[in-house]
N, C-alpha and C positions, 0 to 999 in steps of 0.2 A: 215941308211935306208936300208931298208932288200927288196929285187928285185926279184922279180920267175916271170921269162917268159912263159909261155904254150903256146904251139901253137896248136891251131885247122883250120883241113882243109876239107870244105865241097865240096858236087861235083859240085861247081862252084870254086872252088879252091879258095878261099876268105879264108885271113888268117887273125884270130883275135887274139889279144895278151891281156892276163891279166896278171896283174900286182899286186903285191902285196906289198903295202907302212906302214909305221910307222904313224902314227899322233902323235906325240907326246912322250912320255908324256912332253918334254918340247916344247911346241905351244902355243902361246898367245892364242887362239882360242879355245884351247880346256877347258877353262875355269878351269885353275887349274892340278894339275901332274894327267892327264888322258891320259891314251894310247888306241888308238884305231887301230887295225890293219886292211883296208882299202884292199879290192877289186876291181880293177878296170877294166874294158877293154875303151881303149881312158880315158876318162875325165866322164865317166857315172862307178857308182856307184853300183855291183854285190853284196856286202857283206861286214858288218861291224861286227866287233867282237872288243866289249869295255874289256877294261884290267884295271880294277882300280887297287890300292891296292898300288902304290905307296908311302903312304901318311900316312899308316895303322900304329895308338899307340898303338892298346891295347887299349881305351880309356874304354871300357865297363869290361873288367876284372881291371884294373885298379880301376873304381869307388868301386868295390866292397872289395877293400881293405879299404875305408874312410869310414868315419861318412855319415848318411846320409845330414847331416849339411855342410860335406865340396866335397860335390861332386856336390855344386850350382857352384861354379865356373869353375868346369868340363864342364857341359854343355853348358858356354859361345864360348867352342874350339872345338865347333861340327858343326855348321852351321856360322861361324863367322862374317856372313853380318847381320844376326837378332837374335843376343844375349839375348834380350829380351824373346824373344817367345820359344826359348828353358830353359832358364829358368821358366818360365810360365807353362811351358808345364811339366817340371819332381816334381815343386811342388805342382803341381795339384793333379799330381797321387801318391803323397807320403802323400798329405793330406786325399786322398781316401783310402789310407790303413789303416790310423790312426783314420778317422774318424773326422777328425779337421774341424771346423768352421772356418769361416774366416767373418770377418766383412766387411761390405755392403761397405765402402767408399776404404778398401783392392780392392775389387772386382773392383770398378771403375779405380781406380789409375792402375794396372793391364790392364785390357782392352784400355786404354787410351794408356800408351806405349807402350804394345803390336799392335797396328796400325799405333804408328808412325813410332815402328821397322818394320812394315810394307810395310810402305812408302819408309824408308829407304832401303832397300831391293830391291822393286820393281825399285826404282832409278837407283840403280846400275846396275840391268839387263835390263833396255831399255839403259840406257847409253851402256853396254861394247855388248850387242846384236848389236843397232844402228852401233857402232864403227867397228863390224866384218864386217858389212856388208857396208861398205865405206861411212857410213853418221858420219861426223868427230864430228860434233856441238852438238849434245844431249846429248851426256857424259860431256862436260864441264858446259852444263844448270843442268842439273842432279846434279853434285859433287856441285853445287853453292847450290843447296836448300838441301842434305843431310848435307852439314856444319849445318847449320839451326837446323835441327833437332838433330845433335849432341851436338849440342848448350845446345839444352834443356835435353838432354839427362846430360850434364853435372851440370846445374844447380840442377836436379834431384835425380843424383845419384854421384854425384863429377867424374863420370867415362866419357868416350865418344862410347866406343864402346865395351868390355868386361865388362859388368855395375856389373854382382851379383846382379841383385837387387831385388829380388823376395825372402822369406824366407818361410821357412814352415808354414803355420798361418797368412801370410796377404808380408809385403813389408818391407824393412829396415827401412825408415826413410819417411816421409810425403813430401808433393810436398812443395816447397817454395812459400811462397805469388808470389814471381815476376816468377814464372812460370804461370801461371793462366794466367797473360797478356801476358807474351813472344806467349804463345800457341795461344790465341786467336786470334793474328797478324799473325802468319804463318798460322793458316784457312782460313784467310782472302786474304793472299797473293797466298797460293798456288794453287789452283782453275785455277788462271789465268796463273800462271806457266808450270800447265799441258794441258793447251788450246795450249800454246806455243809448248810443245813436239811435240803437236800430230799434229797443222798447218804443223811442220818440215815434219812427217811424213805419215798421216793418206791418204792422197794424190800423196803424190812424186811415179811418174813415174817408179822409178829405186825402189823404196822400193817395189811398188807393184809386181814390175817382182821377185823379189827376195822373194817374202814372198805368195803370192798367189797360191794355189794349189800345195805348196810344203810343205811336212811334214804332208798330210794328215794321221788324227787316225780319223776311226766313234768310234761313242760312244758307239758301240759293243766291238772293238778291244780295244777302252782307260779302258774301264772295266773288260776287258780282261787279260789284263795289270797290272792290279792295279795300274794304274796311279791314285795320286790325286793330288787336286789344282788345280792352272788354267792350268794346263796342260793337265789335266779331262774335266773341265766344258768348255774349248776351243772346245770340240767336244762334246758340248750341254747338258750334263751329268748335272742333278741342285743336285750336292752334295755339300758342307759347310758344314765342323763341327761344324761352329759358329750357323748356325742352325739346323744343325739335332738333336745333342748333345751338347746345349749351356753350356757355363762355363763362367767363370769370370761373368764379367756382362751382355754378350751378350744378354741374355733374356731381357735385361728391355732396348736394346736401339733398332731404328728401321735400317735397310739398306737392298740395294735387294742384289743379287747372279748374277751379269753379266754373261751371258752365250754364244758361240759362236754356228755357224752353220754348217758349212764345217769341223771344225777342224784342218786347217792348221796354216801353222805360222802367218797366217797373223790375224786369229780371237784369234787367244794364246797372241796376239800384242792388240787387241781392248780388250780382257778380263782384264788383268792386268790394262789396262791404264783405264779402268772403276772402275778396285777395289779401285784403287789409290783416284777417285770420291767419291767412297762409306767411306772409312774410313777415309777422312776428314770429312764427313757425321757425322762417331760414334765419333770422338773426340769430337765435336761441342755437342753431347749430353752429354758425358760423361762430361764435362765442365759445363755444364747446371743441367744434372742430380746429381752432386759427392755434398755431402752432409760432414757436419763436424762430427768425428765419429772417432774411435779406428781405428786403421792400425795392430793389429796383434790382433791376438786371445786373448781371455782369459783364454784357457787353459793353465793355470801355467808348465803344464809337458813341454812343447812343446812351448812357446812364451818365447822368447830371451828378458830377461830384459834391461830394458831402462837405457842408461848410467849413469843417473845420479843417477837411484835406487843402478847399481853399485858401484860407489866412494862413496855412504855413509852410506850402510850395506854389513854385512857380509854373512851375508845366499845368500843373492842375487849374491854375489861376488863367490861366493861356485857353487852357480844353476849356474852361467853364466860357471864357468870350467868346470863342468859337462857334460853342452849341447857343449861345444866349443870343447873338449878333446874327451867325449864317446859317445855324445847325451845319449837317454833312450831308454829302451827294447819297441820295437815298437810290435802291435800283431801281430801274426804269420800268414802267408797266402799268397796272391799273388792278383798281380792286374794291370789290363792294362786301359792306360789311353792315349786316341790321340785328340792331338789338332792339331787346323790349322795354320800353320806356313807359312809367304808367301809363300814356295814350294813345302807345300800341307802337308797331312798328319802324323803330327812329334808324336809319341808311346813310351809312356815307359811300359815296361812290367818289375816288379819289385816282386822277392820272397823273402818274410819276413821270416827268422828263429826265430822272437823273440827277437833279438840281438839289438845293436845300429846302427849295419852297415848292409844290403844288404847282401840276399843269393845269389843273382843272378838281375843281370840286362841286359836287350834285348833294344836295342833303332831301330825304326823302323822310319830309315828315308827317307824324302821323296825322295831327288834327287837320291838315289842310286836306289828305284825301278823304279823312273822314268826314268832314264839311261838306263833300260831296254826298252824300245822302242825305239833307237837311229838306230838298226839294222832295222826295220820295218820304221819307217821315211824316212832313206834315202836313201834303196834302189830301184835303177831306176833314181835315179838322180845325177845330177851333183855332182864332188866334192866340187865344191862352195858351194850350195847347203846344203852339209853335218854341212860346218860352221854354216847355219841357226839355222838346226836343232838343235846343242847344243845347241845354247844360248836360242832356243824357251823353253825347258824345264828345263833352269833357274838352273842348277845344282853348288852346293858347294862342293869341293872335301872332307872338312873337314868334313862332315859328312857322303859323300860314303865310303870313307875307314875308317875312326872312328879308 
């Protein structure tokens, strides 16, 4: 820990001492290898200056050595709590370069786990937020219903938490009959689960002093910022890619956009645990709406044949080496595509030379711009305090530093 005392003396001779501390980068609280070099006079709060970089692969020059076929599992190691939705989110925009169709029951299936990875997500940050801030129980309720959903997760995609499951032109493999019922029963059960979180919380005395008029962004400054997600719409901002810019199947199911008032961590606390409401919402239609129907494209250039077209021809066996070893010469040009990730706005910006593989790729993710207001949150207040602030804006190391 690194120590600078300065002494100021005014003409009441009153001497104030700042201090300058380490947070990290190994801190439970800092939610991952994040350094923050920390301001203080007493136990209040002058100046934060975030130091990521810890953590940094290469992950974006890296992709641009693969296929665009094998840099799906690339993006499972970029936000690692919602693997889903970053996959979701770079074949979206690789099918917008190409132009690729994806069939209507793709689209569902897609939307469907992208919410659960949702849920799942959201779980983990009221859990390890709850935990910073000395409320012990809501992280053990939380990990009890994420099992659940990795559950189906595994039934789904044989994986539980690094799934790949998303492919250029629709999804790997179709949902299992007994997924259909496992899903239906977790709609049914979680509703009431999340009543439970928020009794813990929504109330409590000591949550309130911790979370109430700390961490205040208006909705000038979060725009400012370029914050997105609930960490935007917590200071009343009604942005949603899911509706401004729908994809998957968003357009054809209904849900609202919770949105907060003040801005602080305590309404970033009500937003999330209302989105959590709203996409048990879309699952329920997706379930209702998802109809029987193709799971990948029919463009032949670009749909990865079915195994068993495999094992018993040879052209097919040919086209599968093909797409697996070089993929095909994709058209030339460029193209930026952002979805909403539970931590707000996840970007690929991706330049075609024509090639099999990627001239260039740009990943714009949410927790590292929203990192940027950590210095504006917490200054003025306590170091406690400062704990809030991370966990309010819900940040994953793995995609700050990428």
């Amino acid at each position: 820990m690194a120590v600078t005392d300065t002494e100021k003396t005014t003409d009441q001779t009153t001497i104030k001492k700042e201090m300058s501390i380490n947070m990290g980068p190994q801190h439970p609280s800092t939610h991952g290898v994040l350094r923050l070099v920390v301001d203080l006079e007493g136990e209040t709060v002058v100046g934060v200056d975030p130091r990521p970089g810890y953590l940094h692969r290469g992950i974006e020059k890296w992709m641009e050595s693969r296929t665009y076929h094998q840099i799906i599992p690339m993006t499972d190691r970029l936000e690692y709590i919602s693997c889903m939705n970053n996959n979701i989110g770079y074949v979206v925009a690789v099918e917008k370069l190409a132009g690729i169709e994806v069939p209507e029951r793709a689209h569902f299936i897609r939307t469907l786990t992208a919410e659960l990875s949702r849920l799942s997500s959201h779980l983990i940050w009221l859990g390890s937020s709850a935990i910073d801030l000395g409320a012990l129980t809501v992280i053990f309720y939380g990990l009890r219903e994420r099992e659940l959903i990795l559950d189906l997760f595994e039934m789904a995609t044989g994986a539980r938490q690094t799934v790949s499951y998303a492919r250029i032109g629709g999804v790997r493999n179709d949902l299992p009959r007994d997924f259909f019922d496992k899903c239906r029963e977790f709609t049914e059960l979680f509703p009431k689960r999340i009543d439970d979180y928020d009794t813990l919380l929504r109330e409590n005395r000591i949550w309130l002093k911790r979370t109430k008029g700390i961490g205040v962004m208006s909705a000038e400054e979060a725009i400012n910022y370029g914050l997105t997600g609930a960490t935007l719409r917590g200071s009343g901002v009604n942005y949603d890619l899911r509706k401004v810019e729908p994809y998957a199947a968003y357009d054809k199911v209904e849900f609202d956009v919770p949105l907060g008032k003040n801005g602080d961590v305590y309404d970033r606390y009500i937003v999330r645990v209302e989105e959590m409401r709203q996409s048990v919402r879309i699952i329920r239609q997706c379930l209702e709406l998802m109809k029987p129907g193709p799971i990948m494209t029919d463009d032949q250039r670009y749909a990865i044949p079915d195994k068993l077209q495999v094992m018993n021809d040879m052209s097919t066996l040919a086209h599968q080496f093909v797409l697996m070893s070089k993929w095909v010469p994709m058209p030339k040009g460029e193209v930026y595509i952002a979805t909403e990730a539970p931590k707000g706005e996840l970007g690929f910006y991706i330049v075609s030379d024509g090639s099999g593989k990627p001239y260039r790729i740009k990943i714009r993710a949410p927790s590292y711009v929203n990192l940027s207001a950590i210095p504006k949150m917490a200054t003025g207040h306590m170091i406690a305090d400062l704990i809030a602030c991370i966990g309010t804006i819900d940040i994953v190391l793995g995609e700050c530093d990428r």
